[in-house]
Each structure stands twice: as structure tokens, then as C-alpha cells.
N, C-alpha and C positions, 0 to 999 in steps of 0.2 A: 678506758685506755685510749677510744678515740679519742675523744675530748681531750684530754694530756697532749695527745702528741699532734693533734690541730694547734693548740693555745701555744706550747712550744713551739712550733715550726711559725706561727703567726708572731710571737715573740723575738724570734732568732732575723727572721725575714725585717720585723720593724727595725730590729738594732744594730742590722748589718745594711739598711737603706739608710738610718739615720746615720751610721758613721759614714757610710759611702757620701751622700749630699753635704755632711760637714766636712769632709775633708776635700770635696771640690769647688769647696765655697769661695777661695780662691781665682780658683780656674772660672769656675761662673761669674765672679763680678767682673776680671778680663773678659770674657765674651760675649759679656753683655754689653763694653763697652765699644769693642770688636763689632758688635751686632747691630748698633744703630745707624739705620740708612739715610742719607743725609736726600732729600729733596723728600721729605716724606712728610713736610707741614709737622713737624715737631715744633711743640712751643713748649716755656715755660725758661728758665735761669740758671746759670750755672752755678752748682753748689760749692762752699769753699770744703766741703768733703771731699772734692777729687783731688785735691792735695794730698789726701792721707794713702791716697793707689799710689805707693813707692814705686812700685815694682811697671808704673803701667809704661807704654813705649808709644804706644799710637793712642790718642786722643782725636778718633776719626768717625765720619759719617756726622759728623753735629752741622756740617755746609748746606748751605741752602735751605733750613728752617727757618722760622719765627722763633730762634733762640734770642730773650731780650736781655735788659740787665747788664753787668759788667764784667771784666772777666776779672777771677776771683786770683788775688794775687799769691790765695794760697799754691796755686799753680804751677808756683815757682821752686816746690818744694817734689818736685815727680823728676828726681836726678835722670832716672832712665828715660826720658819723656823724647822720642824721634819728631813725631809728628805733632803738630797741634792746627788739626784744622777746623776752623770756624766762619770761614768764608762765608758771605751770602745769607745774613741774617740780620737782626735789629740789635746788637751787640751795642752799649755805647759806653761812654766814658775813658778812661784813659787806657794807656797799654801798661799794665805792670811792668816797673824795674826791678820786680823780683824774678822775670821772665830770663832776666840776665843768668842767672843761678844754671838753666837749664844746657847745661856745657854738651849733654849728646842731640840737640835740637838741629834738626835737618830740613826740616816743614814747618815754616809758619807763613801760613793764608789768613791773613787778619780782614782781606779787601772785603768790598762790598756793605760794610756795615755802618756805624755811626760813631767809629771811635771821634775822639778829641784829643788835645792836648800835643807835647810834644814825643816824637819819638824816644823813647830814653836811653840815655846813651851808656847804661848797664848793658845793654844789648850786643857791644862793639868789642867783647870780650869773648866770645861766643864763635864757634868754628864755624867754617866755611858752608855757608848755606849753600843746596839745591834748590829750594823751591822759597822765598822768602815774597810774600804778596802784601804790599798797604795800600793800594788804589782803592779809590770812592768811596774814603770816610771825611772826615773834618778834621785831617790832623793839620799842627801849625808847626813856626819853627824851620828849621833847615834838615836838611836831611844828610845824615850821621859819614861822613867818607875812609873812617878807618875799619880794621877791623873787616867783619864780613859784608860789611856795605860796600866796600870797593867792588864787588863782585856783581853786588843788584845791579840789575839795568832800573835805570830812571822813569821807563814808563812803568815798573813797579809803584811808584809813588802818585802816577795818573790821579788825577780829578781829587786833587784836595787841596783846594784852592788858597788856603791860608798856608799853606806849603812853600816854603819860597827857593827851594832848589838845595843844591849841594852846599855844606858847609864850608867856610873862607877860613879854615883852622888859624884862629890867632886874630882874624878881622872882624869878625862878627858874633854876637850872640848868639849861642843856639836854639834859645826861645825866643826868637822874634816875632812877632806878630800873635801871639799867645795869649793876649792881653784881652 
């Protein structure tokens, strides 16, 4: 009888832990992402899997790593996405114009990394930034003036030398120097 009602209770216990962990599997991939502390010498790339976190809202603590590689433009598919910060790492290649997509975006810190290319101007569709950072990459081109770039201050754009200021709407290219 002992036996029966150990293996029971050891049975009940596994399958009331196993639905409890499967049904917070949700909740843990959010807090996981919640969890990572940014100046903590993280390295490695962003996966085009964090596209598929719909629901996620802060994309935070990834600043000030050895995150390298590009940013994945499935990124652009996290409708609920506030934050995205990646400040402070070895990020390179262009900025996704699927980033444009991201209509509840409040926080993008892109500075300090190795982007290139031009701004894209999917971006200028996009509400009223708080915090919007591109200083000390390699971006080229003019920099975007409708839209919530009216807003950025200019030393936002700091140290990126193939950068050549505000856009002349109507006079000039917006990829200049791009070449």
C-alpha cells in the first residue's frame, strides 16, 4: 500500500510540475528575455527567432555586450516591441526596414556599434520617439527629417562620418555617400 501511494503521489507531483513548467513556458521565455543584463560580456548573434516572441515588448539588457553579427530583420515582426536596445556592442551591417513595421517602438539605441548603410526611411512612419540613439556607427546618407526624426536631436547622429546631416527634402539624395 506504501508503494502505491509513494508512486501516486510521485506521479501526481511529476504531472502537476510538468503542466505547471508547460504552461509558464511563455512567461519564462518573457523573463528570460527580461533577465539578460547588459554589460555582462555576452557574446554570440541575434537569432531571427526573436521575431517569432509576438507578444515580446522590451528587447533589453542586450547593451554593452560583444553581441556581433546583424540585426535580424525578422525583428520587425514583434508588433508589441517598446524597446529595442542594442547599444554598445559589435552589431554590424545595415538597419532593417522592416524595423519600420514596429508602430509601438519607443526605444531604439542602435549607437556605439558597427552599423552601415543608410538610415531607412520605413522608419519615418513610426510614432514619436523617447529615446532614438544612432551615434558611433558607419552610417552614410542624410539623415531622415520627417516623421519622428523631427524630434531627434542631431548629436543623436554623432560620429558617423559618411553621415552628411539633415535631409534637403526634394534637393538631394538620400543615399549619398553610400557608395
Amino acid at each position: 500500500m506504501a508503494a502505491t501511494f509513494w508512486l501516486l503521489t510521485l506521479t501526481l507531483t511529476l504531472t502537476l510540475t510538468l503542466t505547471l513548467i508547460l504552461s509558464l513556458v511563455p512567461l519564462v521565455v518573457r523573463l528570460l528575455i527580461f533577465a539578460m543584463k547588459g554589460n555582462s560580456n555576452l557574446s554570440g548573434h541575434l537569432v531571427p527567432e526573436l521575431g517569432k516572441l509576438e507578444h515580446l515588448q522590451y528587447l533589453y539588457g542586450t547593451y554593452r555586450n560583444n553581441i556581433q553579427g546583424t540585426i535580424p530583420a525578422e525583428l520587425g515582426n514583434l508588433k508589441s516591441l517598446i524597446s529595442l536596445d542594442l547599444y554598445n556592442n559589435n552589431i554590424s551591417g545595415t538597419i532593417p526596414p522592416s524595423l519600420g513595421k514596429l508602430k509601438s517602438l519607443v526605444f531604439l539605441r542602435l549607437n556605439d556599434n558597427k552599423l552601415t548603410g543608410p538610415i531607412p526611411r520605413d522608419l519615418v512612419g513610426l510614432a514619436s520617439p523617447q529615446s532614438w540613439t544612432y551615434q558611433s556607427n558607419d552610417l552614410c546618407g542624410t539623415i531622415p527629417t520627417s516623421g519622428p526624426f523631427e524630434h531627434i536631436p542631431l548629436n543623436n547622429f554623432e560620429n558617423n562620418h559618411r553621415l552628411e546631416g539633415p535631409e534637403l527634402l526634394g534637393l538631394a539624395s538620400y543615399d549619398t555617400n553610400c557608395s
